[in-house]
DRENKOL-939773 format. One line per field, with one value per atom (N, C-alpha, C): chain; atom name; residue in three letters; x, y, z. Coordinates in steps of 0.02 Angstrom, whole numbers, plus 50000, padded with zeros to 5 digits. Layout:
BEGIN
chain: (A	...)
name: (CA	...)
resn: (ALA	...)
x: (X	...)
y: (Y	...)
z: (Z	...)
# end
This chain:
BEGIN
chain: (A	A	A	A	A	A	A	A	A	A	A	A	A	A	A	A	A	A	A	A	A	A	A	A	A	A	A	A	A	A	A	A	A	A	A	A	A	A	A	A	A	A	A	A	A	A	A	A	A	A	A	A	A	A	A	A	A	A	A	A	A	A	A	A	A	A	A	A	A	A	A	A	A	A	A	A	A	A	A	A	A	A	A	A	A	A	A	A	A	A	A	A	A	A	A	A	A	A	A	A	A	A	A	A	A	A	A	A	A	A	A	A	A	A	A	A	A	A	A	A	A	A	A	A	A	A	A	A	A	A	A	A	A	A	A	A	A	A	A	A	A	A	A	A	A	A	A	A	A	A	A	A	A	A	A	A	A	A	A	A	A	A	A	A	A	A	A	A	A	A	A	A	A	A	A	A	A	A	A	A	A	A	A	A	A	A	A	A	A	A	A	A	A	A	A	A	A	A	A	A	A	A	A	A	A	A	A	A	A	A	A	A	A	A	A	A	A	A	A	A	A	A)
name: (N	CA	C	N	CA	C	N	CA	C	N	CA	C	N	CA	C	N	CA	C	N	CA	C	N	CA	C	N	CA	C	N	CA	C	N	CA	C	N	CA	C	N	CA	C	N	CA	C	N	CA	C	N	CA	C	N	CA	C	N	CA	C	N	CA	C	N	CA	C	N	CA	C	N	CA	C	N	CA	C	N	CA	C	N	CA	C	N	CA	C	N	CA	C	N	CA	C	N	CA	C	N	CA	C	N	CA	C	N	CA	C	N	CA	C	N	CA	C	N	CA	C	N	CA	C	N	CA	C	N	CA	C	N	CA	C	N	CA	C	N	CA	C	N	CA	C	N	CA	C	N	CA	C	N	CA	C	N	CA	C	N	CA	C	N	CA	C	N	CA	C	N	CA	C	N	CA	C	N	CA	C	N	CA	C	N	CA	C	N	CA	C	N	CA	C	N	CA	C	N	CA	C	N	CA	C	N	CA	C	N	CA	C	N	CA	C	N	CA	C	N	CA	C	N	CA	C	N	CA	C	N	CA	C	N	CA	C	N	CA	C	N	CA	C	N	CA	C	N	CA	C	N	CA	C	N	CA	C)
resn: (UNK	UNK	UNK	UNK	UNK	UNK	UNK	UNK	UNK	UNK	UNK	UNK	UNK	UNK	UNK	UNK	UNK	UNK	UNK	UNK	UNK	UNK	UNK	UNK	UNK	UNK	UNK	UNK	UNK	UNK	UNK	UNK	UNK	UNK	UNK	UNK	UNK	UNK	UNK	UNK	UNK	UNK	UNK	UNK	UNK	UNK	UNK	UNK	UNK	UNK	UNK	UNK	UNK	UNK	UNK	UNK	UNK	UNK	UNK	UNK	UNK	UNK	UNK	UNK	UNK	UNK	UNK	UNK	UNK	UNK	UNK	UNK	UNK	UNK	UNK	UNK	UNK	UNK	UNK	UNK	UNK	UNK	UNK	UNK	UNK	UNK	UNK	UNK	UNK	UNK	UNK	UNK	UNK	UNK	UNK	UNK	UNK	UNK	UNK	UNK	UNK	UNK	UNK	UNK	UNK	UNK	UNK	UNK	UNK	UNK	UNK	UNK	UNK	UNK	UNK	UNK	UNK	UNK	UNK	UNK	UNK	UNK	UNK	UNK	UNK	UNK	UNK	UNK	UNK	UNK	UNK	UNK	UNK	UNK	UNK	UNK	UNK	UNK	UNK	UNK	UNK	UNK	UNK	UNK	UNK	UNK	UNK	UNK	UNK	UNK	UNK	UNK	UNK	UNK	UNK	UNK	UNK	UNK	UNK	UNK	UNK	UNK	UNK	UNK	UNK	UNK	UNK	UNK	UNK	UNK	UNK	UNK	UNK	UNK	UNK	UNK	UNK	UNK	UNK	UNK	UNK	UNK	UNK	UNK	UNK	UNK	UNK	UNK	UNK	UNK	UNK	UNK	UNK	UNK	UNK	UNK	UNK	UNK	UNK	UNK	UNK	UNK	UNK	UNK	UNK	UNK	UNK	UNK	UNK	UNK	UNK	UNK	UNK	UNK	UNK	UNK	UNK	UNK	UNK	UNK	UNK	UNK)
x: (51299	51231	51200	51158	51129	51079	51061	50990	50976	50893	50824	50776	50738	50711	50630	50599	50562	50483	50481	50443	50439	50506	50534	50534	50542	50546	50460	50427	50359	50321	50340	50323	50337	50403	50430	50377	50379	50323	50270	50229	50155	50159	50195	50202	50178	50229	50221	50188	50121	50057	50076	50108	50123	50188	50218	50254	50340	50392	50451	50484	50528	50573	50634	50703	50760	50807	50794	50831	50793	50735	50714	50740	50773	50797	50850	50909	50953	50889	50881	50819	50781	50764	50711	50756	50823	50880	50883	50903	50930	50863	50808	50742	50749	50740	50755	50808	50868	50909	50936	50883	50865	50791	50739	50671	50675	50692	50683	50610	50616	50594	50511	50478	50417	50397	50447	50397	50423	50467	50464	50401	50374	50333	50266	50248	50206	50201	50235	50238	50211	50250	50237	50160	50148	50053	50038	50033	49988	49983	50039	50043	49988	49998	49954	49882	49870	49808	49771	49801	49775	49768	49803	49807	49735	49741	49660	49615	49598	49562	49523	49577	49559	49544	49568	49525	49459	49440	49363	49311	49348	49303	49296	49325	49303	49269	49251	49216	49138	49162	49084	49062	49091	49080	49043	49072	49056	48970	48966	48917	48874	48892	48814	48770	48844	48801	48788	48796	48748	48683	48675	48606	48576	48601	48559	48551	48566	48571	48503	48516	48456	48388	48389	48340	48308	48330	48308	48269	48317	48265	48196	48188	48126	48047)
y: (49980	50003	50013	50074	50079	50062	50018	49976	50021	50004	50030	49986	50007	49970	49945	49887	49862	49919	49945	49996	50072	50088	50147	50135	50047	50057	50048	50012	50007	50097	50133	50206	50256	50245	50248	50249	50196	50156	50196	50201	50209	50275	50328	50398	50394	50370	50372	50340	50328	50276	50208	50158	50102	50101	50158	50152	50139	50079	50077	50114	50149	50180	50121	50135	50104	50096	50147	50186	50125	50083	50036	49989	49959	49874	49865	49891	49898	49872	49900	49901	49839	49804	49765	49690	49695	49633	49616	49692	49667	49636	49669	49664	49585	49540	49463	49448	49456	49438	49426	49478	49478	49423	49452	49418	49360	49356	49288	49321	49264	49304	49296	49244	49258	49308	49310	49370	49449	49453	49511	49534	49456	49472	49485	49446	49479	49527	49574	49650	49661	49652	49692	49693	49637	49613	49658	49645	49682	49737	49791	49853	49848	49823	49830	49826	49789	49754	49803	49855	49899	49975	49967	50037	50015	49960	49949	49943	49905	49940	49999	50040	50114	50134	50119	50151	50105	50050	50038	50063	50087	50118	50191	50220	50290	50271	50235	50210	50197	50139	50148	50199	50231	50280	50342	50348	50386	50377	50298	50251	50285	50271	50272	50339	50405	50477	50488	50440	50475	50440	50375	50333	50373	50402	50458	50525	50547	50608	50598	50531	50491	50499	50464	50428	50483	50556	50620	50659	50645	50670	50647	50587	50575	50584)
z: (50173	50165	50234	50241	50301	50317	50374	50393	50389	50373	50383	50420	50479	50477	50436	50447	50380	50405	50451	50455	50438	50387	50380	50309	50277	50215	50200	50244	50229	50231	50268	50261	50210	50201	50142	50061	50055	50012	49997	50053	50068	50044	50077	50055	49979	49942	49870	49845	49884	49841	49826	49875	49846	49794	49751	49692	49736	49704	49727	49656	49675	49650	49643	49595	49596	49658	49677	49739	49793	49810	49835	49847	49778	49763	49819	49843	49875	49958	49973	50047	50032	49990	49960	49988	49959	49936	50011	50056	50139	50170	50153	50199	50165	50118	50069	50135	50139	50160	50231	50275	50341	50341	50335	50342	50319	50245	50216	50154	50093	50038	50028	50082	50096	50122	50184	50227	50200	50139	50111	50044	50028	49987	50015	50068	50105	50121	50134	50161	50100	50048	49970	49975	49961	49934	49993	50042	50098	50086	50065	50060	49995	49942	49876	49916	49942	49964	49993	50044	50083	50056	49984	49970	49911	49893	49828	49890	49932	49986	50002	50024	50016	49963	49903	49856	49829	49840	49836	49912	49945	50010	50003	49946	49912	49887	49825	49777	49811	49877	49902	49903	49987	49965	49952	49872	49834	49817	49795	49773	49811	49870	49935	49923	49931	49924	49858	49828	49742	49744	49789	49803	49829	49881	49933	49909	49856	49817	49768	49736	49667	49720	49775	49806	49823	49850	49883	49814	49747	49695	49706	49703	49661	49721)
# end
């Protein structure tokens, strides 16, 4: 199997919105087996963490210019 390194599979990742494919597990087992199986789950969560992130900082946001949209009506 050919290394990757854990910044190529973390890019990887991100491209596709957070989602791992099957084609992953293989990259997942070595990154377990190199790192050790904390610091592979950490990557995981972090990646989750940063991508709900970004999407509640649209959400603000969004929030703010409809306050400033409401507030300019009245």
């Amino acid at each position: 199997m050919k290394f990757l390194s854990l910044y190529t599979v973390i890019d990887n990742i991100e491209r596709r919105k957070g989602m791992m494919t099957p084609a992953d597990v293989p990259v997942w087992v070595s990154i377990i087996g190199n790192f050790g199986f904390p610091i592979a789950i950490t990557v995981y969560l972090f990646m989750r963490f940063e991508r709900k992130l970004g999407d509640l900082e649209k959400v603000i946001t969004n929030l703010s210019e409809t306050i400033k949209t409401l507030t300019n009506r009245q």
